[in-house]
C-alpha positions as CSV (number, residue, x, y, z in Angstrom):
1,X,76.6,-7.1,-195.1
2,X,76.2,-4.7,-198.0
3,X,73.9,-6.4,-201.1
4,X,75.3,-6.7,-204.1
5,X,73.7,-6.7,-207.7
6,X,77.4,-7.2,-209.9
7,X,77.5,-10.8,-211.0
8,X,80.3,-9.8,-213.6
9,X,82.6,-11.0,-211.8
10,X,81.2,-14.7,-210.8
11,X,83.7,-17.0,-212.1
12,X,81.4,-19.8,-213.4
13,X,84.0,-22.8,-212.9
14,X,84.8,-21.4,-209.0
15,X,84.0,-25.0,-206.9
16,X,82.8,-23.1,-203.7
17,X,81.8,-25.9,-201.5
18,X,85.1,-25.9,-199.9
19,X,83.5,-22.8,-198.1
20,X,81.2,-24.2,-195.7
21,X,81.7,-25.5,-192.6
22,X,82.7,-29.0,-192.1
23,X,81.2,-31.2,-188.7
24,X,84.4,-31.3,-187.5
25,X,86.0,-27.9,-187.4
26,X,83.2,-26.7,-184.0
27,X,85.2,-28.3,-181.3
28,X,84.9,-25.4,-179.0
29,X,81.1,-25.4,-179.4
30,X,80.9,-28.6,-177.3
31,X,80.1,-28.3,-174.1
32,X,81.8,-24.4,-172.9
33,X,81.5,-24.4,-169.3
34,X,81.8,-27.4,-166.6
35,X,78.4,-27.9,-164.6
36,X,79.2,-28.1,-161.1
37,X,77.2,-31.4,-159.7
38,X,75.5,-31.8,-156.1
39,X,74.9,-27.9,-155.4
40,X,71.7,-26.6,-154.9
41,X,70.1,-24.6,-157.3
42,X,70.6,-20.8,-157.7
43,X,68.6,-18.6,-155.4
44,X,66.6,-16.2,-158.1
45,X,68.5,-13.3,-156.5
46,X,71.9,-14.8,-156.9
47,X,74.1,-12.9,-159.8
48,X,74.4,-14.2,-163.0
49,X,77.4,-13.2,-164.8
50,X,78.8,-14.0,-168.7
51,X,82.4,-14.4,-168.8
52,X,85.3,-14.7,-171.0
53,X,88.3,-17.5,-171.6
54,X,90.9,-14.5,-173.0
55,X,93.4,-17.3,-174.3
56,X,90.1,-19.1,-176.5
57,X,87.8,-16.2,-176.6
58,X,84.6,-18.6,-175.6
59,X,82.3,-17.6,-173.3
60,X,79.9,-18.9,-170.7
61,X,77.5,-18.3,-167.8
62,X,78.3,-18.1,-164.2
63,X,77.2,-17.1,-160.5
64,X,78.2,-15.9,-157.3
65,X,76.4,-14.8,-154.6
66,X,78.6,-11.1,-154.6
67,X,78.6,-8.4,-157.0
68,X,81.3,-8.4,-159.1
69,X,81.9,-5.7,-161.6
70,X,82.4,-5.6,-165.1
71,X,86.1,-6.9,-166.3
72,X,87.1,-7.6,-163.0
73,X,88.7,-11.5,-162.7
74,X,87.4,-14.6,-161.0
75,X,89.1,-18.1,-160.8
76,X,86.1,-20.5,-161.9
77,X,86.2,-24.1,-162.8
78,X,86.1,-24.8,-167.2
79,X,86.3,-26.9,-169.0
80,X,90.3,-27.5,-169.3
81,X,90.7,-26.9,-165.1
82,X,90.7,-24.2,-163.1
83,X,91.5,-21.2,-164.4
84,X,90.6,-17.2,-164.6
85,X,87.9,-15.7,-166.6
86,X,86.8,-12.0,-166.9
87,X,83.6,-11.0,-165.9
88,X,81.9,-9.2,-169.6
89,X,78.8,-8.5,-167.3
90,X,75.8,-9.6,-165.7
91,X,72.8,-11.4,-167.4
92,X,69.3,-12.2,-166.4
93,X,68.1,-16.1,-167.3
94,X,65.2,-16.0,-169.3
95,X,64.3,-19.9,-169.0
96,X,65.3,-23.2,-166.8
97,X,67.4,-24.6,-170.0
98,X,69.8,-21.6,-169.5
99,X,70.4,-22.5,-165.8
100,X,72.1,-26.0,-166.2
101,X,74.6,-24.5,-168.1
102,X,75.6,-22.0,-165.2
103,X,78.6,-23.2,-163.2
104,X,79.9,-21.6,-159.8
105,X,82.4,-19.0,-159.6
106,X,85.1,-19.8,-156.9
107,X,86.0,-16.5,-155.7
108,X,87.4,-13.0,-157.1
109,X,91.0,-13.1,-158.2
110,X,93.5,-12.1,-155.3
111,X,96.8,-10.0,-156.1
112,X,99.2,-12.9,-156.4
113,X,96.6,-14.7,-159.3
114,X,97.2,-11.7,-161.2
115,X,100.4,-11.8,-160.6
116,X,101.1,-14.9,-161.6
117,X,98.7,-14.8,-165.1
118,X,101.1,-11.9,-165.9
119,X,103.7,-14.2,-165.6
120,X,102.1,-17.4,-167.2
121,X,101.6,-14.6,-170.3
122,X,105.5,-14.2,-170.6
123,X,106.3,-18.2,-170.3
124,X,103.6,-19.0,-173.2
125,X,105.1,-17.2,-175.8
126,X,108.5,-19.4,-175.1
127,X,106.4,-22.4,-174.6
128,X,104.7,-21.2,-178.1
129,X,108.6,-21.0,-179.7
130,X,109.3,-24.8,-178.0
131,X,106.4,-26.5,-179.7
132,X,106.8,-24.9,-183.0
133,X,110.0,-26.0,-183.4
134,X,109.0,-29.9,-182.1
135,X,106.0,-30.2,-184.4
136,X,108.9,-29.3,-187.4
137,X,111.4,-31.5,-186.1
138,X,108.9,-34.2,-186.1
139,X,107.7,-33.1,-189.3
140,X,104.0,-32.4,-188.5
141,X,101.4,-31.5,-191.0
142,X,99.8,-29.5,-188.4
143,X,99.7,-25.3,-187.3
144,X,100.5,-24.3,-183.6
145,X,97.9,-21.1,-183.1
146,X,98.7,-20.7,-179.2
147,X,99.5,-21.8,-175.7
148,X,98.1,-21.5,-172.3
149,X,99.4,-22.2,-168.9
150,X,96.7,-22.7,-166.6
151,X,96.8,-20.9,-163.6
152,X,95.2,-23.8,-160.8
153,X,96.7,-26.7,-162.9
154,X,99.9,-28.1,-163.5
155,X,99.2,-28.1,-167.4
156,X,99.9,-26.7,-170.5
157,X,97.6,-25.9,-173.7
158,X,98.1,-26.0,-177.2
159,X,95.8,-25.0,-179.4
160,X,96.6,-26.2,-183.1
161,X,94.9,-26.6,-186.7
162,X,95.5,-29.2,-189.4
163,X,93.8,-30.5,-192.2
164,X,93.5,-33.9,-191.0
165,X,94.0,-35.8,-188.0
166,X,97.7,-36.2,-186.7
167,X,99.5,-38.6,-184.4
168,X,101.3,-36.3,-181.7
169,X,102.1,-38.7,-179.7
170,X,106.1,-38.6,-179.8
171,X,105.6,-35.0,-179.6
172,X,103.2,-34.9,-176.7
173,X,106.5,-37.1,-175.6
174,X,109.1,-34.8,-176.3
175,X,107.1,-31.5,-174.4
176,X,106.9,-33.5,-171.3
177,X,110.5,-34.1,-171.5
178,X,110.8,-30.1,-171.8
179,X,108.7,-28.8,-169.2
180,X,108.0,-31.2,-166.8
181,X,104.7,-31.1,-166.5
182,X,101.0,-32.1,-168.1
183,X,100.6,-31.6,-171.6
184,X,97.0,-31.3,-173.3
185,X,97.0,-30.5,-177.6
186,X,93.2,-30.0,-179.5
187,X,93.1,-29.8,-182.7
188,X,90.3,-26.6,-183.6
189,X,89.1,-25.5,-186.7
190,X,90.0,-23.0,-189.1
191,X,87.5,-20.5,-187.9
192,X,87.9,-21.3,-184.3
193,X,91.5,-20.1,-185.0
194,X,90.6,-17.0,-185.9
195,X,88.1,-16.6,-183.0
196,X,91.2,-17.4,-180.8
197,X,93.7,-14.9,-182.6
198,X,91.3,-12.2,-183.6
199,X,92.3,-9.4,-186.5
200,X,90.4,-7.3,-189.0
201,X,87.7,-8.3,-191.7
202,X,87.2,-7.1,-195.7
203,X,84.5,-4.8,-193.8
204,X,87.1,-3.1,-191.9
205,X,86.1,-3.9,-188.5
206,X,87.0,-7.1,-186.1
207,X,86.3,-10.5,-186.6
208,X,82.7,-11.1,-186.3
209,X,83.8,-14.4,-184.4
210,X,86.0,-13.0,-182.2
211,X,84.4,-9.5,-181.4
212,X,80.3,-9.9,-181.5
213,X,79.6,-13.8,-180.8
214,X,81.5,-16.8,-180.2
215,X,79.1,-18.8,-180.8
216,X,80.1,-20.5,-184.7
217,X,76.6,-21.0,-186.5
218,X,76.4,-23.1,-189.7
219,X,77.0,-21.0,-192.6
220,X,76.0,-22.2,-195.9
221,X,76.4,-20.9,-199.8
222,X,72.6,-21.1,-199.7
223,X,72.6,-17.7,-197.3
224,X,74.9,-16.0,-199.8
225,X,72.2,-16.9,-202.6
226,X,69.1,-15.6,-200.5
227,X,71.3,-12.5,-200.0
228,X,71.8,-11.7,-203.6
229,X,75.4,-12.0,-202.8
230,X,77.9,-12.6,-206.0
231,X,79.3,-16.1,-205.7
232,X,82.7,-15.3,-205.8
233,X,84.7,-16.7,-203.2
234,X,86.7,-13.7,-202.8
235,X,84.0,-11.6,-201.7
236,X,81.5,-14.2,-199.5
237,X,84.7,-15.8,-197.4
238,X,86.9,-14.4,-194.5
239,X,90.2,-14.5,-193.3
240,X,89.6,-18.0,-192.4
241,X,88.6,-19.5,-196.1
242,X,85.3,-20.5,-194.8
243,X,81.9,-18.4,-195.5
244,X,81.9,-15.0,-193.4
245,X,80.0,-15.4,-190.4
246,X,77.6,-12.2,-190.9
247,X,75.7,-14.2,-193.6
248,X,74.0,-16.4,-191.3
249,X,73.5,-13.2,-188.3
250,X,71.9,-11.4,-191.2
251,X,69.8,-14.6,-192.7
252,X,66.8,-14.4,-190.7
253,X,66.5,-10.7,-191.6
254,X,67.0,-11.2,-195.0
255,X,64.5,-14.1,-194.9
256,X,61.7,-11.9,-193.3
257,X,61.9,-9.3,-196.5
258,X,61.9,-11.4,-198.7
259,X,58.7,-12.5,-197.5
260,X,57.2,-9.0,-197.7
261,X,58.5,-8.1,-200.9
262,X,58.0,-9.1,-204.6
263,X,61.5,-10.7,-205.8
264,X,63.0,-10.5,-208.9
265,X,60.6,-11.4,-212.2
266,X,57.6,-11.3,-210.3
267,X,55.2,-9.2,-212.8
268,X,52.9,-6.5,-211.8
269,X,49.7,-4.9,-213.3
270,X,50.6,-0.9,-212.3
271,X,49.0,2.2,-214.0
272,X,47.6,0.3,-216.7
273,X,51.0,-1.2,-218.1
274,X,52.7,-4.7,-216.8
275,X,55.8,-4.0,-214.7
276,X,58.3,-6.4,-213.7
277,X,60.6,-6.2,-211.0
278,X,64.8,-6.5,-212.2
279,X,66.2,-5.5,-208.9
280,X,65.2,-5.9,-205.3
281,X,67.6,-3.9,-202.8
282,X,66.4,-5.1,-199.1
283,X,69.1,-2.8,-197.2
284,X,68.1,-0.1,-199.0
285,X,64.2,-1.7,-198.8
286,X,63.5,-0.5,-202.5
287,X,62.3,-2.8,-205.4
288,X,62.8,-1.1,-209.2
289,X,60.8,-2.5,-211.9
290,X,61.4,-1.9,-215.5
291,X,57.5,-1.6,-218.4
292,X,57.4,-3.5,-221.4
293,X,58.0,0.5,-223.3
294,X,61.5,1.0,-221.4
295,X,60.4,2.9,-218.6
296,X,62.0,1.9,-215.1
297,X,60.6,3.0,-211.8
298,X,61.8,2.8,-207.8
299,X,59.6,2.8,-205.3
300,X,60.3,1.5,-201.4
301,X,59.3,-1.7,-200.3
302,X,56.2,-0.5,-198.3
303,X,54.3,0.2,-201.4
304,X,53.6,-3.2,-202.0
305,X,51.4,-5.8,-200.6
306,X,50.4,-9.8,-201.5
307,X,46.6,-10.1,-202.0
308,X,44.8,-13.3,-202.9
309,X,48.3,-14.9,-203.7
310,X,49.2,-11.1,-206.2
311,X,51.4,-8.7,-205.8
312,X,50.2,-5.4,-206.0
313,X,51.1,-1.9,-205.7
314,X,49.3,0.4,-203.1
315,X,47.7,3.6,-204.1
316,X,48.6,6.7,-202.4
């Protein structure tokens, strides 16, 4: 994310609270993969592979004891039954914590699986039209984002949002009576539904959530502060009216500069005058500091260092 020094634009009356995360909108981040129980443990040799729910976006670890190459499809066991993932490649396990949540792939997918996701991905989209058109006949406060057949189960998915929680019983009713078959809603968050359905940030590139990790950290205002981001919740929030996701990938880095460089109104004894700095830039890793007579300098980030609890400047 690209710092910012403009604060005209901070509308001091803006509430932006309503931009962090709330507890309940991480439903997909609990528990993404089902542990297979009573098999022995994995063989240090055996493949490791991360791999991808297309219809949710979430990911998860898994072996077999083949080779399998990259994108190719497997039928494993998940979390909402047996299903097909795609294989995003293999992965080596760094430490025993990472190994319970490793489940078994079943086998590769055959010709007919295929086959029949293909067709599964043409049924959804009606499926998709039915359920909208129940939740407004029963007058739901809630928003359908998508629906899944699953391809080992005799069930049906639907994915939805809503600000609070809602009683779908008569509707889980009425889908029943449609298709004959087992129905499962779960209510996600506002940015899982944008992990799900993907599109394009302010920065011009794809969702951070659905393209680099799907993996929803915390994010709070007090990254965007740290940053030297304006508080405007035009420019600090996604698509998905909650803080953008890159503010807490980036926080750690901004964290660690800050660390090593003076920050703003820190005052510095430099070829006999008394500097202050008025603008740190840590992408650009340059701090500029203004004399008492007018006179502004820039100089990079290296230049300084903290002695006995002081900032100084180094000499040349």
């Amino acid at each position: 994310m690209a710092q910012s020094g403009d604060y005209d634009d901070i509308n001091e009356g803006e509430d932006i609270s309503g931009l962090e995360d709330r507890p309940s909108e991480t439903d997909l981040e609990k528990t993404d993969v089902i542990v297979v129980a009573g098999e022995e443990a994995l063989s240090p040799d055996t493949p490791v592979y991360r791999l991808r729910l297309s219809y949710s976006n979430e990911t998860f670890l898994a072996a077999f004891k083949d080779v399998l190459g990259k994108g190719s499809w497997v039928l494993v066991p998940t979390r909402y039954g047996r299903d097909l993932a795609q294989i995003i490649g293999p992965v080596q396990l760094k430490n025993s914590a990472a190994l319970s949540e490793v489940t078994r792939i079943e086998r590769p997918a055959s010709k007919e699986d295929l086959e029949k996701s293909a067709y599964n991905r043409k049924q959804e989209k009606e499926a998709f039209r039915i359920c909208k058109e129940k939740i407004g006949n029963h007058r739901l406060e809630m928003k359908l984002v998508s629906a899944h057949y699953l391809l080992e189960e005799s069930k049906i998915l639907f994915f939805f949002t809503a600000e609070n929680r809602v009683d779908f019983r008569e509707l889980v009713k009425d889908l029943v009576g449609v298709f004959k078959t087992r129905i499962e809603l779960r209510q996600i968050g506002v940015r899982d539904e944008s992990r799900v359905v993907g599109g394009l940030g302010v920065c011009g590139r794809a969702y951070c959530c659905h393209a680099v990790s799907d993996k929803l950290k915390p994010v709070s205002i007090k990254m965007a502060k740290d940053q030297n981001l304006s508080l405007n919740s035009v420019k600090i929030s996604g698509p998905c009216g909650r803080l953008l996701c890159c503010l807490a990938y980036e926080h750690n880095f901004y964290n660690e500069q800050l660390r090593i460089i003076p920050q703003e109104g820190c005052k510095i004894s430099y070829d006999e005058s008394l500097w202050k700095v008025i603008e740190v830039n840590v992408v650009a890793g340059t701090v500029k500091l203004s004399a008492e007579e007018g006179r502004q300098i820039t100089l990079p980030s290296t230049r300084f260092e903290k002695i006995d609890g002081r900032w100084q400047i180094k000499r040349h």
